[in-house]
Structure formats: structure tokens, C-alpha cells
C-alpha positions as CSV (number, residue, x, y, z in Angstrom):
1,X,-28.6,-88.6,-184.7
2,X,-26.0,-86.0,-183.5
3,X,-28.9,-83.7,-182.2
4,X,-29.9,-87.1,-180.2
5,X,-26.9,-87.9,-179.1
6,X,-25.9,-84.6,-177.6
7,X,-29.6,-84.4,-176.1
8,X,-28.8,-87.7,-174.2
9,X,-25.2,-86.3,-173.5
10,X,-26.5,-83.2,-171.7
11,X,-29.2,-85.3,-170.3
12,X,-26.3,-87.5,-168.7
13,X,-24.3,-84.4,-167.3
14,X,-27.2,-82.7,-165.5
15,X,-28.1,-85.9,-164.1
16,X,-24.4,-86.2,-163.1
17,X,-24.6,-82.8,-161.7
18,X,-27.7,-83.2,-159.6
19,X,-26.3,-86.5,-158.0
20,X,-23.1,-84.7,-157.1
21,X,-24.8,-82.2,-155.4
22,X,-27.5,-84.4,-153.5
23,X,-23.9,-86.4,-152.3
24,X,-22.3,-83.5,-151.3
25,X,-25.1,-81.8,-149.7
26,X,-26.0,-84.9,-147.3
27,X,-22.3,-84.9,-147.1
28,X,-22.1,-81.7,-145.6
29,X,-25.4,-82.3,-143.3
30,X,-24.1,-85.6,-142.0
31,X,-20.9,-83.8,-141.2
32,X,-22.1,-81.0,-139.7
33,X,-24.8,-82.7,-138.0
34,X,-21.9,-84.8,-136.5
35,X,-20.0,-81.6,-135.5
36,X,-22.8,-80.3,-133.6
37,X,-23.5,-84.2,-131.9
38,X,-20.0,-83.7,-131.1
39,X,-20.0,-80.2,-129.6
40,X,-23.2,-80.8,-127.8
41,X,-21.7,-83.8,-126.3
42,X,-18.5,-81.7,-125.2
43,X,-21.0,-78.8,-123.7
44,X,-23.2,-81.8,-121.7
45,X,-20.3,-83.2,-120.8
46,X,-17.7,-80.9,-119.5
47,X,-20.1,-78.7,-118.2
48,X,-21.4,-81.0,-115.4
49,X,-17.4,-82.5,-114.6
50,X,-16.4,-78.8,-114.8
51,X,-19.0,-78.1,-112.1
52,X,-18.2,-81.0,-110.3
53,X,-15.0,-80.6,-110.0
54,X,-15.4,-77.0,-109.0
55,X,-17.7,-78.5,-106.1
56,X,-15.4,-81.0,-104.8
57,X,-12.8,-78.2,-104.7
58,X,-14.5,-75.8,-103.0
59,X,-15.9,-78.7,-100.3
60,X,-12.2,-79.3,-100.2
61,X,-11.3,-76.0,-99.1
């Protein structure tokens, strides 16, 4: 009975463990994958204002 209930036990924790680290790994990818959404945004968007606003400046002068 003890041997069982230690099997089970460590059973229990590794499949503890391996859920933890699936969470936090898709944790990190949906993070990260939202950082670079983010900064990809920033570069598409900035960029083309930037420019624009560089244009309109230089037709003003």
C-alpha cells in the first residue's frame, strides 16, 4: 500500500509539473507573441506617419 501510494503521489507531481510548464510555456508564447503584434504594429504604424509627417514638412518648406 505505501509503495502504491507514493507511486500515485509521484505520479500526481510530475503530472503537476508538466501542466505547469505547458501553462507557462503558452504563457510566455502568447505574451511574447503579443509583444511582437505590438512592436510590429508600432514599426507599421509610425513609420508611415513618421514619413508623412516628414513629407508634409518638407512640402511645407
Amino acid at each position: 500500500m505505501f509503495l502504491v501510494t507514493t507511486r500515485s503521489k509521484h505520479k500526481v507531481l510530475i503530472i503537476l509539473s508538466v501542466l505547469s510548464l505547458t501553462v507557462s510555456l503558452f504563457y510566455l508564447l502568447i505574451s511574447q507573441k503579443k509583444k511582437v503584434a505590438v512592436a510590429l504594429e508600432n514599426i507599421f504604424s509610425l513609420d508611415p506617419s513618421s514619413t508623412v509627417v516628414n513629407d508634409k514638412k518638407t512640402d511645407m518648406v
